[in-house]
N, C-alpha and C positions, 0 to 999 in steps of 0.2 A: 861066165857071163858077166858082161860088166853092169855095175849099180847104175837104176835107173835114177835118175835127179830131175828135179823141179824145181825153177829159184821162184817169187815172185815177190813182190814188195806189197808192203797195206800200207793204208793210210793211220794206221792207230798203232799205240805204243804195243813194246813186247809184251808188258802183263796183261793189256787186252787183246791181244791175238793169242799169246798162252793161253789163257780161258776157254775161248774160241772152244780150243783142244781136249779141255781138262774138266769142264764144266757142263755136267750131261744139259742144262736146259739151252745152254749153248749151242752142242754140238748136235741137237737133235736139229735144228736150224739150218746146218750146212752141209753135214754127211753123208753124203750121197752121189753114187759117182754116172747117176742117170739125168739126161737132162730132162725141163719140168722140176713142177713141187717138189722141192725136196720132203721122202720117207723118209724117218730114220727114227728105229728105234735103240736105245743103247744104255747101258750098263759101264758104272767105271767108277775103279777104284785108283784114283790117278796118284800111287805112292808103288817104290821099286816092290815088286813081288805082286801089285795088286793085278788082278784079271779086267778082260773086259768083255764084254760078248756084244755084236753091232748086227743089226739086220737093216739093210738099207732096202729098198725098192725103188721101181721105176715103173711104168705103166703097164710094160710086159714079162718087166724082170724083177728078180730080185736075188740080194744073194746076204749070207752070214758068214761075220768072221770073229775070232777069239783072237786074243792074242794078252801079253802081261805084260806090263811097265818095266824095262830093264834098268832105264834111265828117265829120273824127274828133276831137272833143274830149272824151279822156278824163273818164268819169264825169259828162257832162253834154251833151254833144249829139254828133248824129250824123245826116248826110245821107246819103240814098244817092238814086240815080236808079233805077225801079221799073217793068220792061217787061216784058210778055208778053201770050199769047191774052187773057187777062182785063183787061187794059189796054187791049184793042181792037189791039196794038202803039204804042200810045204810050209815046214815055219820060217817064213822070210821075215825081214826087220826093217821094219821104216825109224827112221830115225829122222826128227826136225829140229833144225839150229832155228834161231830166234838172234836176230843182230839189230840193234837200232839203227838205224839210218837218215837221214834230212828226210828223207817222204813219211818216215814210219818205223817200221819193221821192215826188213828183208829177211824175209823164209827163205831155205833151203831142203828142199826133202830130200831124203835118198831113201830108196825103195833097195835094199840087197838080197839077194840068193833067188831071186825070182828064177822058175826055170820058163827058157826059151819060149814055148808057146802062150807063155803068161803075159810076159814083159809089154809085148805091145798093147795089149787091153787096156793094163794099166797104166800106161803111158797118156792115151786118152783119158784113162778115168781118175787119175791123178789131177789133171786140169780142169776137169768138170769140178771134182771135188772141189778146187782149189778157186773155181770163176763163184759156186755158192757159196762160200767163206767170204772172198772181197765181197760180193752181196748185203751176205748177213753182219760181214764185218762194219760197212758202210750202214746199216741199217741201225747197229748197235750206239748206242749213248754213250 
């Protein structure tokens, strides 16, 4: 199955959209692949080997995932490994580039190993994520 990808641009540099990612009072702000308030509660240890644990909700849903830092390169990319009920239990890997750009930041997600009956969920819930980040990102100082 091929990697699902998401590019999008922000308006604020890579070390402020890195944060975004890496910094729990941050990310409890945007993490969330439900539309509405963003829920999210989250745990991170944002260095290679550290864990993370996320519970996100949404009005009727909710769900948890784990996953570990494979890759932390400040202000421009970030690996983690990405498992739970909505993963089917696979360990999949989202991996984000961080490139500057004349608007900002241009992100690139890539979602890989996702199986088949997963991929589309997350496809929408990739953009959700990704429309309360610009949100929160626009919000932030």
């Amino acid at each position: 199955m091929p990697a699902l990808q998401v590019r999008r641009v922000f308006k604020k540099s890579p070390r402020t959209v890195f944060g975004m990612w890496t910094k729990l009072h941050l990310m409890a702000r945007w993490m969330s692949p439900y539309p509405g308030p963003v829920d999210c509660e989250a745990e991170a240890d944002a260095r290679v080997g550290g864990r993370f644990p996320l519970r996100m909700a949404g009005e009727d849903s909710a769900c948890e995932i784990t996953g570990a830092y494979k890759e932390v390169e400040p202000h421009s990319r970030l690996a983690v490994t990405w498992s739970g009920e909505t993963t089917l239990g696979v360990d999949t890997l989202v991996t984000v580039q961080l490139s500057p750009c004349p608007e900002g930041t241009e992100l690139l997600l890539t979602h890989e190993r996702l199986p088949g009956p997963a991929r589309d969920g997350y496809s929408g819930g990739w953009q959700m994520m990704l429309d309360h980040l610009a949100a929160a990102n626009d919000a932030e100082a």
